[in-house]
Structures are given as structure tokens and as C-alpha cells.
N, C-alpha and C positions, 0 to 999 in steps of 0.2 A: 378607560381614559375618557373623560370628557371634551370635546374639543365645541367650541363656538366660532361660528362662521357664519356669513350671509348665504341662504340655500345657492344661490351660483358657484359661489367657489366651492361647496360641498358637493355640488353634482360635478365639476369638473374634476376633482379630486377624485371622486370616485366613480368615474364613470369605467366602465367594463369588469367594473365587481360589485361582486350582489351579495348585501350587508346584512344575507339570510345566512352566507355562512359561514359557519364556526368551526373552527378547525381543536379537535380535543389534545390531551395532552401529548396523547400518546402518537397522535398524528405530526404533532408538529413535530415532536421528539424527530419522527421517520422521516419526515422533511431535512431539519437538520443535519441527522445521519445520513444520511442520502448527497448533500452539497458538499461535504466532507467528507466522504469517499469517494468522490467525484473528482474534487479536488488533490487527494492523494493518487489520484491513478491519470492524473492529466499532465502537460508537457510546462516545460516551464512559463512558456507564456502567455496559454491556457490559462494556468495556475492567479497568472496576474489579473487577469481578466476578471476569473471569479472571484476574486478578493474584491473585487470593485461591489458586489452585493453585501458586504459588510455592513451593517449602519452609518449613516453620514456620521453621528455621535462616537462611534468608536474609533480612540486613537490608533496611533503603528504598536503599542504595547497590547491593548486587547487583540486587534485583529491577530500578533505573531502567536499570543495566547492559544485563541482560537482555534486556529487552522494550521500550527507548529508549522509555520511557514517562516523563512529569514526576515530580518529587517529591512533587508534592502526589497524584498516583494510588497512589503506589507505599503513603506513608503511609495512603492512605484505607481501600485493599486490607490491608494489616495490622490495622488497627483495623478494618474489616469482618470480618476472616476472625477473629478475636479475641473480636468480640462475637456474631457469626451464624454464624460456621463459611465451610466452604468454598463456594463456588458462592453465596452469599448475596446479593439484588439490593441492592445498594445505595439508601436511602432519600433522596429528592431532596431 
């Protein structure tokens, strides 16, 4: 993907990663699999939490896709990550 910026927002954008590395297919695959089985073996509100790593772009119908999680997480986690950001505990 090409992206155009003035080098300041490019260096704030990525500052604490280094754009030497590339992660292959079969790594990201294991990344992947790895968040989703993390995500099957965590508690429910956990669960909401890490829905909040989803793509800002994906709706409540991809994320339930994704991670066969209910509607009402999927929506909870968008309105979590919306109002708290990402990684954000969810308030009981």
C-alpha cells in the first residue's frame, strides 16, 4: 500500500516500529491463530477487550465472522474501542 504524508506525521505514525520488518505469510497466519485462541480461551470480558484489535474498517458482521463471537460482543467492542481506544477493559 502506498501511503503519502509529510515525513512528520510519518515518523509519528511510526515511531517504535522499524519498517525493516516483514512479517511472512506463514508468520502472520501464527499471529492470527494465536489472537484467536486466546480469544476462545478467555472470559467474557476479556473477550470484549480483544475484539477492540479488530480493524477500525471492520463492521459487527465481520468481527462475529471472525472470531465466532455474539453480536452483542462484537457491538460492545466497537463502542468500546470508539470510546476507550483499543485494548480498553470493558466497564461491568
Amino acid at each position: 500500500m502506498l501511503k503519502l504524508c509529510c515525513s512528520t506525521t510519518c515518523e509519528e505514525e511510526n515511531s517504535g516500529r522499524s519498517d525493516d520488518l516483514k512479517l511472512s505469510a506463514s508468520d502472520s497466519d501464527t499471529l492470527i491463530e494465536g489472537l484467536q485462541a486466546l480469544f476462545n480461551h478467555s472470559s467474557g470480558s476479556e473477550r470484549i477487550r480483544l475484539l477492540t484489535l479488530a480493524p477500525p474498517s471492520w463492521g459487527r458482521k465481520t468481527i462475529v465472522d471472525f472470531f465466532r463471537c455474539t453480536q452483542h460482543q462484537a457491538r460492545a467492542a466497537i463502542e468500546l474501542r470508539l470510546t476507550d481506544g483499543i485494548l480498553a477493559f470493558p466497564v461491568s
